[in-house]
BALOBA-1460 file (C-alpha; in Angstrom, 3 decimals):
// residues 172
<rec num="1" residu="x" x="-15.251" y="3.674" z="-12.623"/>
<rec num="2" residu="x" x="-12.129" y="1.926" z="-14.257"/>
<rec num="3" residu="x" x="-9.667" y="3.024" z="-11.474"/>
<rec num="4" residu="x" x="-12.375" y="1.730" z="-8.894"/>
<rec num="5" residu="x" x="-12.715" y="-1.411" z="-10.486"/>
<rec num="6" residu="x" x="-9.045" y="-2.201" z="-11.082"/>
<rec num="7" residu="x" x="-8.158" y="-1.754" z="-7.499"/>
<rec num="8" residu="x" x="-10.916" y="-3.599" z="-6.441"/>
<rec num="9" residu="x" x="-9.655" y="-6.467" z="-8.912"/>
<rec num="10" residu="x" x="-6.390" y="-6.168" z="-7.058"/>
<rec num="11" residu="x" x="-7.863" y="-5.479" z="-3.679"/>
<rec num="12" residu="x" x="-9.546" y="-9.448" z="-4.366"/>
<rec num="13" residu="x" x="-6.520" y="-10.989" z="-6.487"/>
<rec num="14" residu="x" x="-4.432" y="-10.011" z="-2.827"/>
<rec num="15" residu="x" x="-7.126" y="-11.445" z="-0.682"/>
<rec num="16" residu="x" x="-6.859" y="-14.503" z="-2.293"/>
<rec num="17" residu="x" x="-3.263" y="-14.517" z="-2.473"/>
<rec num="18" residu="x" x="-3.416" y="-13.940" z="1.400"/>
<rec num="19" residu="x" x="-4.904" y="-16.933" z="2.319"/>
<rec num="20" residu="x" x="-2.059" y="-18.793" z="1.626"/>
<rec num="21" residu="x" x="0.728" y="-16.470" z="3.240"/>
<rec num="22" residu="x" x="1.722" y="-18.729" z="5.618"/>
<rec num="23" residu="x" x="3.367" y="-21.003" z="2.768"/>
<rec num="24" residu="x" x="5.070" y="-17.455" z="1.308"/>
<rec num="25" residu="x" x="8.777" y="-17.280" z="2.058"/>
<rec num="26" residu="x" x="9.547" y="-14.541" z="4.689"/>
<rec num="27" residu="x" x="11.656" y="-11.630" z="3.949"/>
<rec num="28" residu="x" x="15.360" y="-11.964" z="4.001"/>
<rec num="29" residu="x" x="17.150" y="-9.612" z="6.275"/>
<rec num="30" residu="x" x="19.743" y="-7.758" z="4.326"/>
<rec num="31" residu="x" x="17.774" y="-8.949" z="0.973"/>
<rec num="32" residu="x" x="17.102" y="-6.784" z="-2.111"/>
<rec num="33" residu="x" x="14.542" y="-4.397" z="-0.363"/>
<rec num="34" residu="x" x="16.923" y="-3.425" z="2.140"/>
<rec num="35" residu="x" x="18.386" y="-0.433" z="0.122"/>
<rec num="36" residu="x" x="14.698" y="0.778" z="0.123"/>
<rec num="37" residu="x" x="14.467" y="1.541" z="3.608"/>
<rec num="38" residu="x" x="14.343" y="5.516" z="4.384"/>
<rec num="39" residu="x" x="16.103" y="5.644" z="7.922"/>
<rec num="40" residu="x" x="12.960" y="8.684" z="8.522"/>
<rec num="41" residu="x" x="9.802" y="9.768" z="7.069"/>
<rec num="42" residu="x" x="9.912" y="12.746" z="5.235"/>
<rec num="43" residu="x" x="8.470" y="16.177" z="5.845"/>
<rec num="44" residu="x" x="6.876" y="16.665" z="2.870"/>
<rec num="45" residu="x" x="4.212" y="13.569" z="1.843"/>
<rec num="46" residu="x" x="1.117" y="14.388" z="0.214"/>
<rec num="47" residu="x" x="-1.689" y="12.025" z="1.346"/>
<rec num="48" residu="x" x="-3.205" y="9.545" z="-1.552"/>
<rec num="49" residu="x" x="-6.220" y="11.193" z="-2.244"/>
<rec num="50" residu="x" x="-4.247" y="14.526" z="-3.051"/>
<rec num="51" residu="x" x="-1.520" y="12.507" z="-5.433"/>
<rec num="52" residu="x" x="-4.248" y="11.449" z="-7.122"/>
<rec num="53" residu="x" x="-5.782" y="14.586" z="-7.824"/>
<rec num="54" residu="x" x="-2.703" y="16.637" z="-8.192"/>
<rec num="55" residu="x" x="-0.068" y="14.734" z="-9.486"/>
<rec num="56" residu="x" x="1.209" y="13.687" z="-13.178"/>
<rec num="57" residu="x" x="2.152" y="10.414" z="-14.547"/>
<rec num="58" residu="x" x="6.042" y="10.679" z="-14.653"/>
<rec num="59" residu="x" x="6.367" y="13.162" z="-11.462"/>
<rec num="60" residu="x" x="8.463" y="12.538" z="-8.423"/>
<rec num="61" residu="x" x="6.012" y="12.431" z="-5.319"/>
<rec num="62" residu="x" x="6.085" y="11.580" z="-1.745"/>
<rec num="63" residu="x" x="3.172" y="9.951" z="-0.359"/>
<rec num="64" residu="x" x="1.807" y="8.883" z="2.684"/>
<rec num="65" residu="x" x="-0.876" y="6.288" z="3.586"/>
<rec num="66" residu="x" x="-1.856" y="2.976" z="5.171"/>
<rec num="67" residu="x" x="-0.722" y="-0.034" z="3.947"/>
<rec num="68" residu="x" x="-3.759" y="-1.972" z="2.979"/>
<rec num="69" residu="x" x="-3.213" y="-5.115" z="1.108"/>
<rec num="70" residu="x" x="0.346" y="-7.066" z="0.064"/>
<rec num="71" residu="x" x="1.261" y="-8.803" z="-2.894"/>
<rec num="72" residu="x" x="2.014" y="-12.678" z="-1.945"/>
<rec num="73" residu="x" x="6.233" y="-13.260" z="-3.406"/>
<rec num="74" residu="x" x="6.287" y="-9.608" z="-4.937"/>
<rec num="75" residu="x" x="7.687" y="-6.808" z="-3.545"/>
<rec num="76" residu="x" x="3.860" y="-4.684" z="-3.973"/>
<rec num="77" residu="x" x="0.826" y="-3.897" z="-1.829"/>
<rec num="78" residu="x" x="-2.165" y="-0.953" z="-1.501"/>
<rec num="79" residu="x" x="-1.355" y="2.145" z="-0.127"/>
<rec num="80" residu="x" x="-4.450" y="3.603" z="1.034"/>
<rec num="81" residu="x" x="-5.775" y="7.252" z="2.343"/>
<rec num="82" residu="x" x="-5.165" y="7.645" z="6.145"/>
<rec num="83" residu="x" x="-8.201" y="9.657" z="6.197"/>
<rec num="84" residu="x" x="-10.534" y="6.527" z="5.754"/>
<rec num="85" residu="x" x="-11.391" y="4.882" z="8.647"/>
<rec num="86" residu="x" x="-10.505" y="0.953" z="9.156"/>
<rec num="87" residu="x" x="-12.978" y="-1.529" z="11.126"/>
<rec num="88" residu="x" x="-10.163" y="-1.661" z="13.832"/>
<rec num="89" residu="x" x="-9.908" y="2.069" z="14.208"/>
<rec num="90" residu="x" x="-11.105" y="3.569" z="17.600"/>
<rec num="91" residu="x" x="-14.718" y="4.000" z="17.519"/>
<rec num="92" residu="x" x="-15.749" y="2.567" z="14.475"/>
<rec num="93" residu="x" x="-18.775" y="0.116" z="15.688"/>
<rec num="94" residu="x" x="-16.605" y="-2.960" z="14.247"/>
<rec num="95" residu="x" x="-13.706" y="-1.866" z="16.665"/>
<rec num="96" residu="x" x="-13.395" y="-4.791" z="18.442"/>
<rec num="97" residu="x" x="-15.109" y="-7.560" z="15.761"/>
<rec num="98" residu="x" x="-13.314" y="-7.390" z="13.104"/>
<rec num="99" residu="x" x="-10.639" y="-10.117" z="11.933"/>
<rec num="100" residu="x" x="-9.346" y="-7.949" z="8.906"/>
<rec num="101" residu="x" x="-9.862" y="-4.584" z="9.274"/>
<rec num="102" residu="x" x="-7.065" y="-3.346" z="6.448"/>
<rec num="103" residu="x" x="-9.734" y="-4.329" z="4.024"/>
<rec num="104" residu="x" x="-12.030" y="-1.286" z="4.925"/>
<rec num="105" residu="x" x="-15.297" y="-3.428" z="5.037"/>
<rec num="106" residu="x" x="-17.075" y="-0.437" z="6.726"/>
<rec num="107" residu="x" x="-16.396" y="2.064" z="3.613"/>
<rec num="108" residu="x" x="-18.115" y="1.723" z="0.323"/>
<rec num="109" residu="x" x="-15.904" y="-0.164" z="-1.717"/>
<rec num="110" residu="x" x="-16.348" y="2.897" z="-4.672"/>
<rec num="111" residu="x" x="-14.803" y="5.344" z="-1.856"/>
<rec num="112" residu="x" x="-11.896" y="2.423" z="-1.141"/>
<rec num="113" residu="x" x="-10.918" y="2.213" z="-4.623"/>
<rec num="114" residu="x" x="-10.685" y="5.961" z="-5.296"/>
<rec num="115" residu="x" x="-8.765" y="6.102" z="-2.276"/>
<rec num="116" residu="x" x="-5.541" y="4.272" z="-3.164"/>
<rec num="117" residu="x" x="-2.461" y="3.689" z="-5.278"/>
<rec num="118" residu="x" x="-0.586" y="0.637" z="-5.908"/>
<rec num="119" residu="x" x="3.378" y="0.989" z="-4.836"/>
<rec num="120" residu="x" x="5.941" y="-1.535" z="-6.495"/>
<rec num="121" residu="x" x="9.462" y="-1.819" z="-5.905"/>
<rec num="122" residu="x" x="11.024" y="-2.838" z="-8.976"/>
<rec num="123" residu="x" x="14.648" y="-3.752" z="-10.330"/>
<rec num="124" residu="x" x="15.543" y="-4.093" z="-13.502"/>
<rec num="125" residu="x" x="13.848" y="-6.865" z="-14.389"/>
<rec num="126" residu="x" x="10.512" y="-5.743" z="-12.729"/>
<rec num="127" residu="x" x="8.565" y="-5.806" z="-9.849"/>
<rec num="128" residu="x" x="11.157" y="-7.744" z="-6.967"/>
<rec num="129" residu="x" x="10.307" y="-11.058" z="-6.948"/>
<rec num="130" residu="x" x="10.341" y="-11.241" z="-2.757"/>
<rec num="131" residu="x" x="7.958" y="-10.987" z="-0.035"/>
<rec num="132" residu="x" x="7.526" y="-7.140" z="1.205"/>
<rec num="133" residu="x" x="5.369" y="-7.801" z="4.066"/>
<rec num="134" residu="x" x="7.634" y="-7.813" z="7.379"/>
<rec num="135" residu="x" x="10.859" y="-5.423" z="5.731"/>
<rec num="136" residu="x" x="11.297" y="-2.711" z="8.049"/>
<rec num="137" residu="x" x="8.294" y="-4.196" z="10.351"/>
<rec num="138" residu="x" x="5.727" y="-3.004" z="7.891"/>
<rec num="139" residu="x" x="2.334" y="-5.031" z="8.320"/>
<rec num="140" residu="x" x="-1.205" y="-4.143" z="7.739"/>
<rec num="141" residu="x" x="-2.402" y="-0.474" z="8.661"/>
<rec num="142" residu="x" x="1.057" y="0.744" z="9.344"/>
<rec num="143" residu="x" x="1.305" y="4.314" z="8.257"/>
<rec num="144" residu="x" x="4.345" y="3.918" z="4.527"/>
<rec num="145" residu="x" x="5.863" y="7.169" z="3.472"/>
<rec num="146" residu="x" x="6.908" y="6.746" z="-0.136"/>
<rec num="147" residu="x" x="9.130" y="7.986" z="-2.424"/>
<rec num="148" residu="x" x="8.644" y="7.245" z="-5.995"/>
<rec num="149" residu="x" x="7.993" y="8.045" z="-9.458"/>
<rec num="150" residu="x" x="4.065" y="8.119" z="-10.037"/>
<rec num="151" residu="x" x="2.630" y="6.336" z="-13.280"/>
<rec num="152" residu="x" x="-1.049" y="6.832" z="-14.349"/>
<rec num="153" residu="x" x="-2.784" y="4.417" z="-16.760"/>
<rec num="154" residu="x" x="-5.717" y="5.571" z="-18.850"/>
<rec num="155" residu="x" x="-8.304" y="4.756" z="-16.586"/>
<rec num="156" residu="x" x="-6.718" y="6.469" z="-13.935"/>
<rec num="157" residu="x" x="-5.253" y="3.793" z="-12.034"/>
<rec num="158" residu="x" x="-1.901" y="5.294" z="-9.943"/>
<rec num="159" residu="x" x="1.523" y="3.110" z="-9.346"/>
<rec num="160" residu="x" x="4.327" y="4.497" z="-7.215"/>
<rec num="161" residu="x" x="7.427" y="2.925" z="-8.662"/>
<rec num="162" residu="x" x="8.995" y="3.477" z="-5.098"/>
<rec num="163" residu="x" x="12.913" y="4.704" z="-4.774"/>
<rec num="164" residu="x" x="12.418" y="4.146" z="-0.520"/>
<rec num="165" residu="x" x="10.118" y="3.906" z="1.982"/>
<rec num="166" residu="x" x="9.644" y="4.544" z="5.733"/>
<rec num="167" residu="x" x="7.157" y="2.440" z="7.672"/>
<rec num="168" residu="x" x="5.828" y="4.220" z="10.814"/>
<rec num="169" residu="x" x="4.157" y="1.536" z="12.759"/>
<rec num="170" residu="x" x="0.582" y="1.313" z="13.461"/>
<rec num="171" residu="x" x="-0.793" y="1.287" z="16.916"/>
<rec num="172" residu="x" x="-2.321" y="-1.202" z="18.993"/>
């Protein structure tokens, strides 16, 4: 219940942050993140709901998911299980309707939180201090491939400290 709650926290602490992303400095080209861009996805990601059944805090893991929800000025968002289904995702009854459909307001929010992991990109001082939305074209529901170092709090709650990343557009 702790890892469900703690993404949800986060899941609401981005949504917030969100409405104001039109104030948040855009990504620079050729800026820190750059040298985390994976020129291909590779062969062997694990989905999110397998990582976090399978995998050990401290263990090298490629994942693959949906980008779900970015951190406003940090380089962080929710990577999410592909197998869910968004509100925008061909014939779910919202298909059309709905405005944000990377928040997964047709899945019970208990199935949502067990269903993702946050990914940071850090430096030595910590998470980057610069906008990840937009690097390598990666927006909501785009499909990230991630490579990373996995860490695992007590209650279960999953970061991937990510060495690279490959964004594989969503379509629309």
């Amino acid at each position: 219940m702790n890892s469900i709650l703690k993404c949800s926290v986060f899941a609401l602490t981005l949504s917030f942050a969100a409405c104001s992303s039109e104030n948040a400095p855009k990504p620079a080209a050729g800026g820190p993140l750059s040298a985390f861009i994976a020129p291909a996805a590779p062969a062997d990601a694990k989905p999110v709901l397998a990582i976090r059944k399978d995998a050990a805090a401290g263990a090298e893991v490629t994942v693959v998911g949906r980008a779900k929800d970015f951190v406003t000025g940090r380089a962080a968002f929710t990577l999410i299980d592909s197998s869910l289904r968004a509100c925008s995702d061909e014939g779910d009854p919202m298909e059309d309707s709905c405005e944000t459909p990377w928040d997964y307001c047709c899945v019970d929010p208990e199935e949502v939180g067990a269903a993702c992991a946050t990914v940071e990109l850090r430096d030595a001082s910590g998470v980057i201090k610069s906008e990840l939305k937009g690097v390598s074209g990666l927006d909501h529901l785009d499909t990230v491939y991630v490579n990373g170092v996995l860490e695992k709090d007590a209650a279960g709650n999953l970061t991937v400290v990510a060495k690279s990343f490959h964004v594989q557009k969503a379509k629309k």
